[in-house]
Predicted model as a PDB file, atoms N, CA, C, CB and O in Angstrom, pLDDT in the B-factor column:
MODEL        1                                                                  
ATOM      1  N   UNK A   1       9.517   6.550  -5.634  1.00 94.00           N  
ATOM      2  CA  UNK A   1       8.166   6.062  -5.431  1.00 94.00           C  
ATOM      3  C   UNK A   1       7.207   7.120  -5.954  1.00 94.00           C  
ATOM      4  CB  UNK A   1       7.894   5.739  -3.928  1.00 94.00           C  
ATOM      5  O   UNK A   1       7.093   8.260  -5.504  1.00 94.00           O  
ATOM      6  N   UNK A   2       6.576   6.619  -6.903  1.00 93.00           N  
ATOM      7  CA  UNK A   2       5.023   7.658  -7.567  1.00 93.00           C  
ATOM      8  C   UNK A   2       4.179   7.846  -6.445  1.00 93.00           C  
ATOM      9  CB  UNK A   2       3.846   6.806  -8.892  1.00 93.00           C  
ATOM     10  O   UNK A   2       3.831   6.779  -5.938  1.00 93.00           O  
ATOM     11  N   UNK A   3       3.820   8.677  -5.998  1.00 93.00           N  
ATOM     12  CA  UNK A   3       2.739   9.081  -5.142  1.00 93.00           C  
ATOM     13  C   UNK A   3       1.871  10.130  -5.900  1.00 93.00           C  
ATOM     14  CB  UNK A   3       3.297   9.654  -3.789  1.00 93.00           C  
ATOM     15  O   UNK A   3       1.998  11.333  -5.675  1.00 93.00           O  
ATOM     16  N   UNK A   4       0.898   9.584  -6.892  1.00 92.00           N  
ATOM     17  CA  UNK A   4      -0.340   9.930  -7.973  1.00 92.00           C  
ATOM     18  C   UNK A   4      -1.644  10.064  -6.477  1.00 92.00           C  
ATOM     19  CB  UNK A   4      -0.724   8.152  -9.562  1.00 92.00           C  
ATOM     20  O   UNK A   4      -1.911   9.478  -5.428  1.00 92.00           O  
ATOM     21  N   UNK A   5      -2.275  11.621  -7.563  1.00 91.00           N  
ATOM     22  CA  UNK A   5      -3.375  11.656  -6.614  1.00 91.00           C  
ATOM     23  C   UNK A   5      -4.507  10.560  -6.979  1.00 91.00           C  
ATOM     24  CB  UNK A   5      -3.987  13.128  -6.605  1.00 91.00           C  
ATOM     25  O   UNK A   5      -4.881  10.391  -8.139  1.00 91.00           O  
ATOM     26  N   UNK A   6      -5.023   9.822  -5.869  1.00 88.00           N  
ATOM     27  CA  UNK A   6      -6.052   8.755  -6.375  1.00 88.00           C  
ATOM     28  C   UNK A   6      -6.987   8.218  -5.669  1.00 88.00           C  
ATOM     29  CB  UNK A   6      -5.533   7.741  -6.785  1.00 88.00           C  
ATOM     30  O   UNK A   6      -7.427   9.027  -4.852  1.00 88.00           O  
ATOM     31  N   UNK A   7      -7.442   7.293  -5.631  1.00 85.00           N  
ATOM     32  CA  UNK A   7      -8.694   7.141  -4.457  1.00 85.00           C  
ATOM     33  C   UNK A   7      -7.993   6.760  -3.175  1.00 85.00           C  
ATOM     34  CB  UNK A   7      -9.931   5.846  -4.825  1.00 85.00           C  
ATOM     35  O   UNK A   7      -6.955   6.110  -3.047  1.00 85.00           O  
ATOM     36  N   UNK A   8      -8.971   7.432  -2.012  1.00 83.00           N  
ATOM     37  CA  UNK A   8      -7.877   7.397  -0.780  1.00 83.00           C  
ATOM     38  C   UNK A   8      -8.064   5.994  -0.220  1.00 83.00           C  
ATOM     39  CB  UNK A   8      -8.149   8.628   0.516  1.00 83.00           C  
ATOM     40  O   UNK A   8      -7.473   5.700   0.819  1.00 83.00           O  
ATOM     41  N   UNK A   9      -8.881   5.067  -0.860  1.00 82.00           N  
ATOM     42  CA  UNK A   9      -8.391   3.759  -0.298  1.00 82.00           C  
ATOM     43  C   UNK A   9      -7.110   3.220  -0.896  1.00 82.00           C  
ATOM     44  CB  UNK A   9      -9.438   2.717  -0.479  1.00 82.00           C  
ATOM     45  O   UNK A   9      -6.901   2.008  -0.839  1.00 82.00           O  
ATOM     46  N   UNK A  10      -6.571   3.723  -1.247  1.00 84.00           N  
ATOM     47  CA  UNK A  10      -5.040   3.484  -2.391  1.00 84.00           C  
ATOM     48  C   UNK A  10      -4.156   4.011  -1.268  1.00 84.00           C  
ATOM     49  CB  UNK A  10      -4.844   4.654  -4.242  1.00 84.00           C  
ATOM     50  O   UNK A  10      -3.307   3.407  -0.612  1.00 84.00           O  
ATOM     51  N   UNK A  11      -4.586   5.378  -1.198  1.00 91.00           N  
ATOM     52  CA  UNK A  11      -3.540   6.197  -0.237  1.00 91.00           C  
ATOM     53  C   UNK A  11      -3.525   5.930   1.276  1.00 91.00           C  
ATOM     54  CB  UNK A  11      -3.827   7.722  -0.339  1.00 91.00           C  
ATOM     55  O   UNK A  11      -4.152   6.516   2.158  1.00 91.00           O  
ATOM     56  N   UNK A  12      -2.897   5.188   1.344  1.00 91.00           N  
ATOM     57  CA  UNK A  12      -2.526   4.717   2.902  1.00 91.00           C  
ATOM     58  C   UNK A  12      -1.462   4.648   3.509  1.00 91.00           C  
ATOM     59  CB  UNK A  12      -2.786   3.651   3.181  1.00 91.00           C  
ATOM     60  O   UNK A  12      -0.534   4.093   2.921  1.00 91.00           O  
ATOM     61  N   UNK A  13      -1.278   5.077   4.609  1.00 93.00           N  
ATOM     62  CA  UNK A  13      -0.066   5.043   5.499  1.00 93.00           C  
ATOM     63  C   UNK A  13       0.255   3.835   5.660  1.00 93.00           C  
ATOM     64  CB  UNK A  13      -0.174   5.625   6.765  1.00 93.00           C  
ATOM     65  O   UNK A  13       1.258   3.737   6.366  1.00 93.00           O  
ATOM     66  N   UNK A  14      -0.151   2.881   5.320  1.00 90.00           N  
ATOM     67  CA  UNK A  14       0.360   1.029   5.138  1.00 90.00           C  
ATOM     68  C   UNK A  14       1.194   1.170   3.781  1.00 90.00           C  
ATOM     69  CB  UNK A  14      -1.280  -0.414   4.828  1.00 90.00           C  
ATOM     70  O   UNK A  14       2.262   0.562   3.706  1.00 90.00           O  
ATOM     71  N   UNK A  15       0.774   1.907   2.759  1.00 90.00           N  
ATOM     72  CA  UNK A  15       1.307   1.759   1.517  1.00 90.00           C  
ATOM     73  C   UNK A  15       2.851   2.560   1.570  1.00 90.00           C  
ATOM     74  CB  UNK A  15       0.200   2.376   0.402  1.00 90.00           C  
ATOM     75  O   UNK A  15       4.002   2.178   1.358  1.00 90.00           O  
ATOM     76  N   UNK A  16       2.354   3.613   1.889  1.00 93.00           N  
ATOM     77  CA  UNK A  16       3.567   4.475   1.905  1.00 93.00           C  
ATOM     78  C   UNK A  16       4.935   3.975   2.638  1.00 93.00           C  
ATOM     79  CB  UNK A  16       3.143   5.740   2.559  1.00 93.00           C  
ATOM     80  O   UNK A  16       6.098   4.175   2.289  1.00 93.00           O  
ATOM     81  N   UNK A  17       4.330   3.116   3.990  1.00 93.00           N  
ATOM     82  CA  UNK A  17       5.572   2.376   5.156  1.00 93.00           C  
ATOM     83  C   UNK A  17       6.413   1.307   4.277  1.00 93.00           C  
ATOM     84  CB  UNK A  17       4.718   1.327   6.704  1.00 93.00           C  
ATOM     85  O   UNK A  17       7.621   1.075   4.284  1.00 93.00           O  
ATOM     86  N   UNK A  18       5.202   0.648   3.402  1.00 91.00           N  
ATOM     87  CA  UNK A  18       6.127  -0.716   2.689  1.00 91.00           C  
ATOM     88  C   UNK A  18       7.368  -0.011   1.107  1.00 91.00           C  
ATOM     89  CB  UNK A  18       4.431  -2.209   1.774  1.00 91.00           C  
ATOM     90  O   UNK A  18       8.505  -0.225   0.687  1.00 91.00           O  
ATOM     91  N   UNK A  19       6.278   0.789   0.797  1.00 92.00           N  
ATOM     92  CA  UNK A  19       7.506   1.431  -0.370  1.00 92.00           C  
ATOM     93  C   UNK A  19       9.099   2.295   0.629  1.00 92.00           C  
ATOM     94  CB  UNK A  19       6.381   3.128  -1.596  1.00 92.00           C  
ATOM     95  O   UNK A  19      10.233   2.329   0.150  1.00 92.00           O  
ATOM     96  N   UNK A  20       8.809   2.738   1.678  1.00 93.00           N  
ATOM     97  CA  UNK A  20       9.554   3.389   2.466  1.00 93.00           C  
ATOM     98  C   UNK A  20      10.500   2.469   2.881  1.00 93.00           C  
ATOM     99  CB  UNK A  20       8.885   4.001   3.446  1.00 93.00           C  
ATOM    100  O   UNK A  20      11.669   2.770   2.640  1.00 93.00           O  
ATOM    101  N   UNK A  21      10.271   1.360   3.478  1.00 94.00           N  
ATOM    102  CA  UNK A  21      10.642  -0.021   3.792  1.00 94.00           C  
ATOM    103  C   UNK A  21      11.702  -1.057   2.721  1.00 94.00           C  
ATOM    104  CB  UNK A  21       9.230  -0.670   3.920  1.00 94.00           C  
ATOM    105  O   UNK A  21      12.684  -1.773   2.919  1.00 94.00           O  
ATOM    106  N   UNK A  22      10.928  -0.690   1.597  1.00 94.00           N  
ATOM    107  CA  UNK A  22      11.621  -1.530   0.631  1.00 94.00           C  
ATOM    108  C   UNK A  22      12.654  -1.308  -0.202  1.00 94.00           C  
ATOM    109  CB  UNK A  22      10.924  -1.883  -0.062  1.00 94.00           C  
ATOM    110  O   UNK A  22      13.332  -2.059  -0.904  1.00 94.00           O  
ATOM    111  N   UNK A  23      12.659   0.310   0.074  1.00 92.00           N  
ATOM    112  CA  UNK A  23      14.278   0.900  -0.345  1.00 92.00           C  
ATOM    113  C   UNK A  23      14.852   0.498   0.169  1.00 92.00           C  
ATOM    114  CB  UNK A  23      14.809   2.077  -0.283  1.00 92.00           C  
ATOM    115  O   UNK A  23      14.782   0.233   1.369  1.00 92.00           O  
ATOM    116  N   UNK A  24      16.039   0.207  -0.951  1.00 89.00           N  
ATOM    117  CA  UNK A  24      17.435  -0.177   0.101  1.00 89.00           C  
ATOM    118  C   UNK A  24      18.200   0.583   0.144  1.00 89.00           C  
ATOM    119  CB  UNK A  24      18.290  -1.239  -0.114  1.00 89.00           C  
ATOM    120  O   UNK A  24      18.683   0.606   1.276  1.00 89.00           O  
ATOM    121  N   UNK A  25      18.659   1.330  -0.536  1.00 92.00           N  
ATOM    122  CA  UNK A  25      19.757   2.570  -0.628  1.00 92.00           C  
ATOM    123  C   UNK A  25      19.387   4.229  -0.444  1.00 92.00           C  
ATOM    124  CB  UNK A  25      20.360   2.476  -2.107  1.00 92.00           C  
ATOM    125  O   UNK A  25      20.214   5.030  -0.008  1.00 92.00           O  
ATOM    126  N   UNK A  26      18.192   4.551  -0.796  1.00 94.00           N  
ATOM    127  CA  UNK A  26      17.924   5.662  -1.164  1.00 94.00           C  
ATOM    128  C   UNK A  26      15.750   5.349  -1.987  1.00 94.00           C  
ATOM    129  CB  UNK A  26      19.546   6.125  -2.385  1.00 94.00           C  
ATOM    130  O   UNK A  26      15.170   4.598  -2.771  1.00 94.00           O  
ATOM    131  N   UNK A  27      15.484   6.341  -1.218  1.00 94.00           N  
ATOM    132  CA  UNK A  27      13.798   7.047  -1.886  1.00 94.00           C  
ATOM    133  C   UNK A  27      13.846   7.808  -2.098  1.00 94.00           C  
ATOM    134  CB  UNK A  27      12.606   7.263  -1.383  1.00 94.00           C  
ATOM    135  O   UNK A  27      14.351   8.646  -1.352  1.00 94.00           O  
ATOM    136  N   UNK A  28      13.172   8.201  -3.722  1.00 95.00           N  
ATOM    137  CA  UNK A  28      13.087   9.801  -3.454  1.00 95.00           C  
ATOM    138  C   UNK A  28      11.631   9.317  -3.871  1.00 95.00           C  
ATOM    139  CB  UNK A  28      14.139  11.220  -4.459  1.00 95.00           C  
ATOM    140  O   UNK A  28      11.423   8.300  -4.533  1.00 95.00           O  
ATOM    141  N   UNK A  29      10.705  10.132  -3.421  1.00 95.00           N  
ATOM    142  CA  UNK A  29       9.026  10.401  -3.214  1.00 95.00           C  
ATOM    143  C   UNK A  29       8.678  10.940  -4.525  1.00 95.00           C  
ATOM    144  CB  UNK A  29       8.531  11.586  -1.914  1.00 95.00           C  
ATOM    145  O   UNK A  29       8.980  12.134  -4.517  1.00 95.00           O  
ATOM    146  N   UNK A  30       8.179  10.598  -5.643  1.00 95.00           N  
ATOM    147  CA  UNK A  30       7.410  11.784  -6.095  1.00 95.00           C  
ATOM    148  C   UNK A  30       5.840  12.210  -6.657  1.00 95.00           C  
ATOM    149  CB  UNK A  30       8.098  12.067  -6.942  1.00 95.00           C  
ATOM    150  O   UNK A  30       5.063  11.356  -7.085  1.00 95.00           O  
ATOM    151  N   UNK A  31       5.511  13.643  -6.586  1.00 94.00           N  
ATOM    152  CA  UNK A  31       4.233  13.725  -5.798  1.00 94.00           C  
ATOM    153  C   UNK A  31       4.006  14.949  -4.913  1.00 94.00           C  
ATOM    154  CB  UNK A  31       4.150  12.555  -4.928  1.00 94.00           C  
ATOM    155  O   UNK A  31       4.855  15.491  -4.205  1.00 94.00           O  
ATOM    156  N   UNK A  32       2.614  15.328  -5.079  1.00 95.00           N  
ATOM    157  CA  UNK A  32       2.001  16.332  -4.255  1.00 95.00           C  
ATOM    158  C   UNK A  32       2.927  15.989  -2.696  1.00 95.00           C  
ATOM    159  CB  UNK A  32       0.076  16.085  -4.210  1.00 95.00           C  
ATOM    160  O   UNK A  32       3.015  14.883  -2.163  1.00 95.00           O  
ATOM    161  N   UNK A  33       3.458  17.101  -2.271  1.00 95.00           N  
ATOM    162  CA  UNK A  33       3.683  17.074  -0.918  1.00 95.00           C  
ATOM    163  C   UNK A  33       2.066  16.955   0.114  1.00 95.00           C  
ATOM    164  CB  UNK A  33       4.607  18.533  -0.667  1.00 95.00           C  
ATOM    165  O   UNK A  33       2.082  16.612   1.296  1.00 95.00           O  
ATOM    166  N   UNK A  34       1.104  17.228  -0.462  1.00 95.00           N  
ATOM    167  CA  UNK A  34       0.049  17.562   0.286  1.00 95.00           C  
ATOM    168  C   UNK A  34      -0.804  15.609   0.108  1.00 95.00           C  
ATOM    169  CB  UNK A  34      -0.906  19.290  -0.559  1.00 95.00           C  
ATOM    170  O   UNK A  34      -1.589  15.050   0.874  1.00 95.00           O  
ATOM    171  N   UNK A  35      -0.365  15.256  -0.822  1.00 95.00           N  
ATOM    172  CA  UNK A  35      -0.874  13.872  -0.712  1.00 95.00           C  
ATOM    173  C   UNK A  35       0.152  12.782   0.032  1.00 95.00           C  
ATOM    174  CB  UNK A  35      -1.189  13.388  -2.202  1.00 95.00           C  
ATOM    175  O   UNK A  35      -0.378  11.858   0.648  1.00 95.00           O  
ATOM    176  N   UNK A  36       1.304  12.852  -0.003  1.00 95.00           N  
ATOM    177  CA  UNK A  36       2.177  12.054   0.737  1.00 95.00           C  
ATOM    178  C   UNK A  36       1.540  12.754   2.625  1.00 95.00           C  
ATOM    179  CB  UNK A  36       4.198  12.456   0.077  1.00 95.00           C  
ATOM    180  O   UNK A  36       1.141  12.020   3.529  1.00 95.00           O  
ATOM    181  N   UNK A  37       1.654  14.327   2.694  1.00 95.00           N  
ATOM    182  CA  UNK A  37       0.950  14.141   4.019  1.00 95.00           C  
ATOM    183  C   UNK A  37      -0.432  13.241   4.336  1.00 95.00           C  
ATOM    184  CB  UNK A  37       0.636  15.459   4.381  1.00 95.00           C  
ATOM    185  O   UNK A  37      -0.708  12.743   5.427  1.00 95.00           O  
ATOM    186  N   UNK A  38      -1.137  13.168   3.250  1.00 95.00           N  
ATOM    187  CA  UNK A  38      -2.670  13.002   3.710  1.00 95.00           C  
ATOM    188  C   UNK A  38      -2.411  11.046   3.907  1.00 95.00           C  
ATOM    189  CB  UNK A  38      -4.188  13.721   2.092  1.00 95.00           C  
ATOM    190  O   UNK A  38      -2.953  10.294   4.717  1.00 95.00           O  
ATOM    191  N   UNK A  39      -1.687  10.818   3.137  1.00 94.00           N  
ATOM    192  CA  UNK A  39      -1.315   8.950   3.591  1.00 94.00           C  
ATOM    193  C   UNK A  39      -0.313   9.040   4.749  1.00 94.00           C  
ATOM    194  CB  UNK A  39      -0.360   7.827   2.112  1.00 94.00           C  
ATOM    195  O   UNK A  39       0.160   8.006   5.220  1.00 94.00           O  
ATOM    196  N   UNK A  40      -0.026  10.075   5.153  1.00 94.00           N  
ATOM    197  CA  UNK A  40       0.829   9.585   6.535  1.00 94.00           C  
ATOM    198  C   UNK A  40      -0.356  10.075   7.279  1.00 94.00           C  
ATOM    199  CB  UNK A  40       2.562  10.366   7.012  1.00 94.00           C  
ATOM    200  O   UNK A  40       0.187  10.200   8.377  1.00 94.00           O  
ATOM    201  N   UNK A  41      -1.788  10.504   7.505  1.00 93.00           N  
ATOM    202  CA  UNK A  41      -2.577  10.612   8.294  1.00 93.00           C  
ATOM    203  C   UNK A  41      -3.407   9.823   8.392  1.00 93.00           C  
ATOM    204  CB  UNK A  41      -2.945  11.436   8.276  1.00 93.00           C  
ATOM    205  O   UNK A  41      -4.024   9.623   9.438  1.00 93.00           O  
ATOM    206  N   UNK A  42      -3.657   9.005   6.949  1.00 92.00           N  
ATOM    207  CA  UNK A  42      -4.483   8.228   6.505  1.00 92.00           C  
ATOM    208  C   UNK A  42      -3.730   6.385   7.405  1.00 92.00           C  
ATOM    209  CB  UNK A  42      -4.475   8.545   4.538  1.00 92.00           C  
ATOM    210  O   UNK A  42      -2.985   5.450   7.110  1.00 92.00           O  
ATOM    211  N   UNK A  43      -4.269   6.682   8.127  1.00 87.00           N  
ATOM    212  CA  UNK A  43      -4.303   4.909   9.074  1.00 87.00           C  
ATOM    213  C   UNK A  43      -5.419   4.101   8.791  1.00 87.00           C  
ATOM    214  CB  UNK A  43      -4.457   4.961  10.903  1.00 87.00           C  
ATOM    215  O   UNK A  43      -5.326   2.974   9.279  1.00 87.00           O  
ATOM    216  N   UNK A  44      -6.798   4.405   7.936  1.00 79.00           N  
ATOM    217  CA  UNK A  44      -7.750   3.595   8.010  1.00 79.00           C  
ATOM    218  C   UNK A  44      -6.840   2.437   7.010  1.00 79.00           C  
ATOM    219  CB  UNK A  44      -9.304   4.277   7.520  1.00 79.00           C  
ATOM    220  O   UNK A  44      -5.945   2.770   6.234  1.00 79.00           O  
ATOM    221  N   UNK A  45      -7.245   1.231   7.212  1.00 69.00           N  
ATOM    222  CA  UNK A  45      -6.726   0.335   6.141  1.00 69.00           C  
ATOM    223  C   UNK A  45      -8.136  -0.919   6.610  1.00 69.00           C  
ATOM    224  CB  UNK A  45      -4.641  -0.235   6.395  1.00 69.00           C  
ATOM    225  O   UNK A  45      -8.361  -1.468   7.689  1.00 69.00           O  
ATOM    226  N   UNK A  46      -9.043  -1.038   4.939  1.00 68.00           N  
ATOM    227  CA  UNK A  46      -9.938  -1.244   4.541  1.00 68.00           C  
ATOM    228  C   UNK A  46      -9.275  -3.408   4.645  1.00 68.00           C  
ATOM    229  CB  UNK A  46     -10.289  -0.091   3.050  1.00 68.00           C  
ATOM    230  O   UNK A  46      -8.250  -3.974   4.264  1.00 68.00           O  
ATOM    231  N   UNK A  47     -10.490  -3.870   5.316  1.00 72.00           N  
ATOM    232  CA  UNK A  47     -10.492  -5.541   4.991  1.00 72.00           C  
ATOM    233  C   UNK A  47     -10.161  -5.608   3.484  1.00 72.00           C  
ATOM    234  CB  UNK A  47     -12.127  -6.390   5.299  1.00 72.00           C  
ATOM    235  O   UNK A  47      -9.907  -4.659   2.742  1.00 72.00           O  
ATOM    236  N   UNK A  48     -10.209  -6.735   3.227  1.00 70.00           N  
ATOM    237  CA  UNK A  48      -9.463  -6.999   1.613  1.00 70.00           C  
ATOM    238  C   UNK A  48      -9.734  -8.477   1.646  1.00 70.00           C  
ATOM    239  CB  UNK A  48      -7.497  -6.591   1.362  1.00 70.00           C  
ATOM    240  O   UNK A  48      -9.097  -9.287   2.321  1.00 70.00           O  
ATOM    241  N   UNK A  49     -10.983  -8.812   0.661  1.00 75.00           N  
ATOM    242  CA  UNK A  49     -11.615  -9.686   0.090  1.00 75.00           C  
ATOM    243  C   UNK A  49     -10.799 -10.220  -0.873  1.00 75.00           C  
ATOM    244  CB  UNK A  49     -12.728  -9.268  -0.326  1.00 75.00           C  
ATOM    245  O   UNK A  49     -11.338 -10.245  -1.979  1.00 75.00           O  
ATOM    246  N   UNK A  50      -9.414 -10.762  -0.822  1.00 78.00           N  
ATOM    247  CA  UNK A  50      -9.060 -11.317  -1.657  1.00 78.00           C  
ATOM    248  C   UNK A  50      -8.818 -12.981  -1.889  1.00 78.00           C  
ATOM    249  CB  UNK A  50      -8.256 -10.662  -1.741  1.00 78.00           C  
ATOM    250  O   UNK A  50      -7.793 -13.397  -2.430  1.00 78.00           O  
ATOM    251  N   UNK A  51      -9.634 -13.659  -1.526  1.00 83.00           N  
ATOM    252  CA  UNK A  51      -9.901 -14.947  -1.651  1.00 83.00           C  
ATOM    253  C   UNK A  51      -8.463 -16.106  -1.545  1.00 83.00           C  
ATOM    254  CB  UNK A  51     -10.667 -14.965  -3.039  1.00 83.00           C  
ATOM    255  O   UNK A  51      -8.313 -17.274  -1.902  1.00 83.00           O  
ATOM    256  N   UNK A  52      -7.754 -15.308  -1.012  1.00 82.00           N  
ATOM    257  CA  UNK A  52      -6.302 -15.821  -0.731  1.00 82.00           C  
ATOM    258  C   UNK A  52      -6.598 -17.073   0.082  1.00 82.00           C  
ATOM    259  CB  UNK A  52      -5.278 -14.698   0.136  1.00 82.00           C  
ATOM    260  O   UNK A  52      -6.488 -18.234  -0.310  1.00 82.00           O  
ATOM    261  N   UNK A  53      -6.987 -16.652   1.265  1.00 83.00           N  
ATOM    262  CA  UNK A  53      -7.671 -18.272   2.338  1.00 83.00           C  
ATOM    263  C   UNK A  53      -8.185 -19.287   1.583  1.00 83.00           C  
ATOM    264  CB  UNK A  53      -9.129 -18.021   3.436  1.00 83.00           C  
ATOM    265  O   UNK A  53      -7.748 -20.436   1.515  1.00 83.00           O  
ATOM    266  N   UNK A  54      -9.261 -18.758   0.938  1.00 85.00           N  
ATOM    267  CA  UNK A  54     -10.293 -20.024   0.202  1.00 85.00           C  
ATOM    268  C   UNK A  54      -9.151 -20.875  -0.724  1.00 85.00           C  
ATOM    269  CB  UNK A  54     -11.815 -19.236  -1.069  1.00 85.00           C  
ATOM    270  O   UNK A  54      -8.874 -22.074  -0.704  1.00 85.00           O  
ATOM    271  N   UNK A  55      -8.564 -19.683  -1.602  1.00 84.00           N  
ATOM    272  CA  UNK A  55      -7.363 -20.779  -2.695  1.00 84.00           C  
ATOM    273  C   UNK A  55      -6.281 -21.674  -1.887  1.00 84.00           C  
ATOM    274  CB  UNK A  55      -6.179 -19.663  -3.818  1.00 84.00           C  
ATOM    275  O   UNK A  55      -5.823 -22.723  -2.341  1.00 84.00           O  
ATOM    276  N   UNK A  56      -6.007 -21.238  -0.894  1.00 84.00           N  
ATOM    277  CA  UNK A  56      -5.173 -22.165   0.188  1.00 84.00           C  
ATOM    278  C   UNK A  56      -5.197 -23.362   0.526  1.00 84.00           C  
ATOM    279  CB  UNK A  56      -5.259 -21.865   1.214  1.00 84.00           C  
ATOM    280  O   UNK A  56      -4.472 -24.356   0.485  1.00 84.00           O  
ATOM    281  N   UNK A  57      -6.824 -22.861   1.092  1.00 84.00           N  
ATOM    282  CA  UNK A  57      -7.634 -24.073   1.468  1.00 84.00           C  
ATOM    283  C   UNK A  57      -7.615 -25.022   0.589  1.00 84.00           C  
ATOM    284  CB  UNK A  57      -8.933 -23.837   1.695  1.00 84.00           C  
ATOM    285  O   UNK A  57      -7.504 -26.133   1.107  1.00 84.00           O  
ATOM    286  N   UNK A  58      -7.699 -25.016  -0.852  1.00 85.00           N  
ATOM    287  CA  UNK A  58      -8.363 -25.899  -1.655  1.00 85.00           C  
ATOM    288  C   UNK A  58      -7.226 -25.737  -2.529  1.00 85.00           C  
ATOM    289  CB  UNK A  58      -9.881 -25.619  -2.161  1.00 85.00           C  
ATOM    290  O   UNK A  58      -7.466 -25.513  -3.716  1.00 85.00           O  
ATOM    291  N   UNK A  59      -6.251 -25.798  -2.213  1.00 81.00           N  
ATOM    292  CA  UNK A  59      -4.953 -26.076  -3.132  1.00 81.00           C  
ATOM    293  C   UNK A  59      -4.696 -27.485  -3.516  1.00 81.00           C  
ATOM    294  CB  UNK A  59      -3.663 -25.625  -2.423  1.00 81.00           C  
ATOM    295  O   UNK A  59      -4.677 -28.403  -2.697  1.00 81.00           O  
ATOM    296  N   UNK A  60      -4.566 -27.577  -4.358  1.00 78.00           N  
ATOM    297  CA  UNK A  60      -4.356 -29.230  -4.742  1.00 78.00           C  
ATOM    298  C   UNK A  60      -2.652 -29.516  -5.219  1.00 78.00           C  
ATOM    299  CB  UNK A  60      -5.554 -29.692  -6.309  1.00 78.00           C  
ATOM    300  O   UNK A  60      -2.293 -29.345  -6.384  1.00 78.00           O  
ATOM    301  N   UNK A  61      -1.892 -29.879  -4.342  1.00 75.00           N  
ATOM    302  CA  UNK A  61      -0.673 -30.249  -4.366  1.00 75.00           C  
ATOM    303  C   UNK A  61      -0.104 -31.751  -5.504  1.00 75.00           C  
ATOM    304  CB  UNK A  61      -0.513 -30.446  -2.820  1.00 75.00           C  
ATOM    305  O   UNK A  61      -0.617 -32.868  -5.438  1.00 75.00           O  
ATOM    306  N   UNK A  62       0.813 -31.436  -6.275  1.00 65.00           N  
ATOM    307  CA  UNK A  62       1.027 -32.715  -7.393  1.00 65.00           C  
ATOM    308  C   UNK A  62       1.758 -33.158  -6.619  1.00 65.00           C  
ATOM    309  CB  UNK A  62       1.619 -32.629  -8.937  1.00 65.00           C  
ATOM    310  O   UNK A  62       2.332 -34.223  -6.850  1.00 65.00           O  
TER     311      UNK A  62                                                      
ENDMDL                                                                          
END                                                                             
């Protein structure tokens, strides 16, 4: 897993759990040790306007 320094709404301890999660055999991390800490401190996780509901809503089934 790339762990690139980047904007800390990127870097989240949500992000880091699902790549952690989605190994199946083996992770290796790579990356600032000092940024993999700062997303395991980092718990804010920002709403997300992604219009997923509205397209749901108004799905038109054939």
């Amino acid at each position: 897993m790339a762990v690139p320094k980047s904007s800390p709404m990127l870097l989240t301890r949500n992000l880091l759990y699902t790549g952690i999660t989605r190994a199946k055999k083996m992770l290796i991390i790579l990356g600032e040790e000092r940024v993999v800490e700062y997303m395991i401190k980092n718990v804010d996780s920002k709403t997300r306007n992604t219009g997923l509901a509205f397209k749901l809503e108004n799905l038109e089934l054939y």
